[in-house]
KEKE-3310 file (N, C-alpha, C; in steps of 0.2 Angstrom, whole numbers, plus 5000, padded with zeros to 4 digits):
npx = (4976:4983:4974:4962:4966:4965:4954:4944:4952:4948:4934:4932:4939:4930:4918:4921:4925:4912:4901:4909:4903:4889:4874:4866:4854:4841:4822:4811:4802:4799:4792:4788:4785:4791:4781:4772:4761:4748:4741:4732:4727:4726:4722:4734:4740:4741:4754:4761:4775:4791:4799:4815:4822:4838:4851:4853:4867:4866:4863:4874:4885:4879:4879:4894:4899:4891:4896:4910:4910:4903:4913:4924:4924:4928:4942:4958:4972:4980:4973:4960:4959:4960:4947:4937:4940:4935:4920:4919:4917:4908:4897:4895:4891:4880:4872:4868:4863:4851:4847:4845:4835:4825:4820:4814:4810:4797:4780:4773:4763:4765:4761:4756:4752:4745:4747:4735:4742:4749:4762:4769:4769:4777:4771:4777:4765:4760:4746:4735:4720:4702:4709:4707:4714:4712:4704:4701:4711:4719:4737:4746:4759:4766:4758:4745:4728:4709:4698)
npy = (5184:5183:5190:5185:5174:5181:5187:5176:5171:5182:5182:5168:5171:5181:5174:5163:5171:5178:5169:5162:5170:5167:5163:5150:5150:5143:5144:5141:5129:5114:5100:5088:5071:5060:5050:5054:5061:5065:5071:5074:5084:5097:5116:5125:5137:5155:5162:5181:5182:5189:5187:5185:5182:5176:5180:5171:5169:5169:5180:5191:5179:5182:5195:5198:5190:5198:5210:5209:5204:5217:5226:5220:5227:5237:5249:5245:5232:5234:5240:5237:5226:5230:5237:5226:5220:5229:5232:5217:5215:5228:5222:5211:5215:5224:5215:5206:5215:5219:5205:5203:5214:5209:5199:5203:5205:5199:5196:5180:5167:5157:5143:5130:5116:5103:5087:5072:5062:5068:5074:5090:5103:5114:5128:5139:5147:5156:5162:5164:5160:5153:5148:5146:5145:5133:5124:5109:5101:5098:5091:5093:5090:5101:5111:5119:5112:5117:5107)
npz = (4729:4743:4749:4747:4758:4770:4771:4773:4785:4792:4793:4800:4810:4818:4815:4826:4839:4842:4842:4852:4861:4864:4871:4880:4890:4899:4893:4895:4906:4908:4913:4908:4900:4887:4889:4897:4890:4891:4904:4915:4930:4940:4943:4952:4954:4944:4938:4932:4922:4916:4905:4899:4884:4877:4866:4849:4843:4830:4826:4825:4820:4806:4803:4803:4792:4783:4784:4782:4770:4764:4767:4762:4746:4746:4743:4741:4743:4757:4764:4759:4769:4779:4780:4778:4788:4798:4793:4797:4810:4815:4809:4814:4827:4824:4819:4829:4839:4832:4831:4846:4847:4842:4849:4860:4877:4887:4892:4900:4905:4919:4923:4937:4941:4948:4947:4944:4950:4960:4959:4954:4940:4931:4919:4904:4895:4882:4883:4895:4894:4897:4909:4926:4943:4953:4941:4930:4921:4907:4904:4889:4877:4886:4885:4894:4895:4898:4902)
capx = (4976:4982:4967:4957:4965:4966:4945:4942:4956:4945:4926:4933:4940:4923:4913:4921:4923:4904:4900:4907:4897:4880:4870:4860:4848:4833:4818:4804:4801:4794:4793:4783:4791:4786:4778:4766:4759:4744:4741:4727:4727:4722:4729:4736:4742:4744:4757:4762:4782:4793:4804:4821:4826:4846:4852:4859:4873:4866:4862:4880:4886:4877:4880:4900:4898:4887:4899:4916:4907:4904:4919:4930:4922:4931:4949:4962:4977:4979:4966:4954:4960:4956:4940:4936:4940:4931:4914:4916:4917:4904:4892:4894:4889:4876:4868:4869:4860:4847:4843:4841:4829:4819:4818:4814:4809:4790:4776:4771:4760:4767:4752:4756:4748:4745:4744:4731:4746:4751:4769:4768:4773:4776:4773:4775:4765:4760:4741:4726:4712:4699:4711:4709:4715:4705:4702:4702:4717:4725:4743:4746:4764:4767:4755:4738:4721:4703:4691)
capy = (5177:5182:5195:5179:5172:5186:5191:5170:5170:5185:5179:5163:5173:5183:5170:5159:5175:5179:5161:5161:5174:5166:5160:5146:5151:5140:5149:5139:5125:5108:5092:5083:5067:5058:5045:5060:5063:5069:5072:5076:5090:5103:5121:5129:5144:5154:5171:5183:5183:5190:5181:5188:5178:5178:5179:5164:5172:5167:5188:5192:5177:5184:5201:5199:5188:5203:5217:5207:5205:5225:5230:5219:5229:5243:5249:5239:5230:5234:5245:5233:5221:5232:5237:5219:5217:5233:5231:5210:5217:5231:5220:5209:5220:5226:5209:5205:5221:5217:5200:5205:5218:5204:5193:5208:5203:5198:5192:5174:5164:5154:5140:5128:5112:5097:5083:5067:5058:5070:5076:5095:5104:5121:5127:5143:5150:5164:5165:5159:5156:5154:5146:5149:5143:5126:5122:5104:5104:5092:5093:5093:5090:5107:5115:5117:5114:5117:5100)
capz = (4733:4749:4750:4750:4763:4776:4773:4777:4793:4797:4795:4801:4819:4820:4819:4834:4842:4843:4845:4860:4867:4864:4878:4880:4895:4895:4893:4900:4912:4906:4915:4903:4895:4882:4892:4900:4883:4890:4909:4919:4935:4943:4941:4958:4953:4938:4940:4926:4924:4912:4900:4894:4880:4876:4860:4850:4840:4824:4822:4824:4813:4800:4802:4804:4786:4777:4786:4779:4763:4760:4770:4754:4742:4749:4745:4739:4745:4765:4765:4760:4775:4785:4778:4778:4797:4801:4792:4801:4816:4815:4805:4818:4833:4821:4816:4838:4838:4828:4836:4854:4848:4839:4854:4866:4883:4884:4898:4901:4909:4922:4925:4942:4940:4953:4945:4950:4955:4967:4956:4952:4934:4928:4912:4902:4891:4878:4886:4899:4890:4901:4915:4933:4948:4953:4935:4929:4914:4904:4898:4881:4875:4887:4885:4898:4893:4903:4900)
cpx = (4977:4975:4962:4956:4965:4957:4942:4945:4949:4938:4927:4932:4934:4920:4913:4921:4914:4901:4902:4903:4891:4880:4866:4854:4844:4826:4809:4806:4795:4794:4791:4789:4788:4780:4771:4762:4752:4740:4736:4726:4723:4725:4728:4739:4744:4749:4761:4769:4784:4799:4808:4824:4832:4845:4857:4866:4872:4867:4870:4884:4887:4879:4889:4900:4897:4894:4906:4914:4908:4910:4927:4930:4925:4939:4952:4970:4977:4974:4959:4954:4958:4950:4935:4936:4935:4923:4912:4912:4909:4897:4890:4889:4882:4868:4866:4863:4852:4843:4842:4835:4822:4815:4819:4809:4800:4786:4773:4766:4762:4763:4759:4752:4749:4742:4739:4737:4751:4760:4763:4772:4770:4776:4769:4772:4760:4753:4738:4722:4707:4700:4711:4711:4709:4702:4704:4707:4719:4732:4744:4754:4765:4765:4747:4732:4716:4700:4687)
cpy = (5178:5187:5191:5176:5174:5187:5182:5170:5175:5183:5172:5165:5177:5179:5165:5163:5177:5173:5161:5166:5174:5164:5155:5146:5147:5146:5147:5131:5120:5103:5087:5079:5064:5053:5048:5061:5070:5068:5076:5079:5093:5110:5123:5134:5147:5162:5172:5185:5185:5187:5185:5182:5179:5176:5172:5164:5172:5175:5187:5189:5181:5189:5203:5197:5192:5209:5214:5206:5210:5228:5226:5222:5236:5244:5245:5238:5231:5239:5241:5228:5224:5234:5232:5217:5224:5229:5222:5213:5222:5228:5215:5209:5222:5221:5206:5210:5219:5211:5200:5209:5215:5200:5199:5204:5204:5194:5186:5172:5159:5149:5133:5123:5104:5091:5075:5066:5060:5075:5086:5097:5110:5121:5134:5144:5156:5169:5160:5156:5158:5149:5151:5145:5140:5123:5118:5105:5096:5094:5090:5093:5099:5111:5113:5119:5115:5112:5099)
cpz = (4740:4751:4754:4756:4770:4777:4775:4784:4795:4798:4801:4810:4821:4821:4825:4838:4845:4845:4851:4865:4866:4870:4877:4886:4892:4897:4897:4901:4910:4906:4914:4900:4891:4884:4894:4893:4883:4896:4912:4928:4937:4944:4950:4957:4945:4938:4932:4927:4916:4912:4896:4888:4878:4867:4857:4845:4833:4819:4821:4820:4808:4798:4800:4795:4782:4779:4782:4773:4758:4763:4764:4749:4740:4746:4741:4743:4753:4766:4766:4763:4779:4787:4779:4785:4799:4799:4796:4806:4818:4811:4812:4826:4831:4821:4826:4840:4837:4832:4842:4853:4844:4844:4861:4873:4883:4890:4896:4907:4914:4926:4931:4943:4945:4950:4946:4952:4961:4965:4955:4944:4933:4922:4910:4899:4888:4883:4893:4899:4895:4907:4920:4938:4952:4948:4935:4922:4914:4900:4891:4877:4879:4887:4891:4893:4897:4899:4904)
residu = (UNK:UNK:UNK:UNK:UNK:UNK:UNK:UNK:UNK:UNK:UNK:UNK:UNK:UNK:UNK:UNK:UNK:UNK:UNK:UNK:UNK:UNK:UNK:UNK:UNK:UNK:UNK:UNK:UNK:UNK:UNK:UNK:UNK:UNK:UNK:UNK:UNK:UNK:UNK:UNK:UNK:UNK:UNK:UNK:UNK:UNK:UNK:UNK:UNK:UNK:UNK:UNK:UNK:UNK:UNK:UNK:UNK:UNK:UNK:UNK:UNK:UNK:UNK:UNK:UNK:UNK:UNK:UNK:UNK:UNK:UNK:UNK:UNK:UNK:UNK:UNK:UNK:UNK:UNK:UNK:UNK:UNK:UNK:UNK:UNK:UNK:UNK:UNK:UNK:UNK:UNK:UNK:UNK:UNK:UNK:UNK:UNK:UNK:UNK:UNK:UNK:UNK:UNK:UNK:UNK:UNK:UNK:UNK:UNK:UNK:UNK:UNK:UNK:UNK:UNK:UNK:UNK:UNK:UNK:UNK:UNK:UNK:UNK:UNK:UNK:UNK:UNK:UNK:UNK:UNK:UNK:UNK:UNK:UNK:UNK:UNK:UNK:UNK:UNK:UNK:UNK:UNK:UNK:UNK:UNK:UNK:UNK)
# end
């Protein structure tokens, strides 16, 4: 019984620990409101920029949960408390691991659009198309079209 409640303290203390080390960086730029639904421009610029995404702690969670999981299977008595905080820990780091190399750093389109009514809006994304600078576009829920 106490076993039980030393491998929950521990999950419990991993995963606020780890939680606090997410990030929420924003990752793109979108001054579209709802009201803008669907917005007509002109592109002035389009430059190619790289985008680090942060991790959101979910790997780590996860991985401290699976590593506490196989590290109690381990041992018995203070052994397998410790086995249990190691494997969090290192599942943890593992799982952390894992997710930044999912969400590896990656190029975007960073399109630069002057709107008729004289406002400006950037907006990332994945390609081009057949956008160039001085193209007619309509925004799209944040996304650029050519029309």
């Amino acid at each position: 019984m106490k076993a039980t409640h030393t491998l929950s303290a521990a999950m419990v203390a991993v995963s606020l620990l780890t939680a606090g080390c997410a990030s929420n960086a924003p990752t793109s730029t979108n001054y579209s409101t709802q009201a803008d639904a669907a917005t007509y421009g002109t592109i002035e610029n389009i430059q190619v920029v790289r985008v680090d995404p942060a991790t959101s702690g979910a790997g780590a969670v996860a991985g401290g949960l699976l590593g506490a999981l196989v590290g109690n299977q381990i041992g018995s008595g203070s052994g397998r408390t410790a086995a249990t905080a190691a494997g969090a820990i290192g599942g943890a780091v593992a799982g952390n691991q894992i997710e930044s190399n999912r969400n590896a750093p990656h190029d975007v389109y960073q399109i630069t659009v002057r709107l008729d009514n004289g406002d400006y809006r950037t907006v990332n994304q994945d390609s081009a198309y057949d956008l160039r600078s001085g193209s007619r576009v309509r925004l799209v829920d944040g996304r650029v079209y050519r029309y």
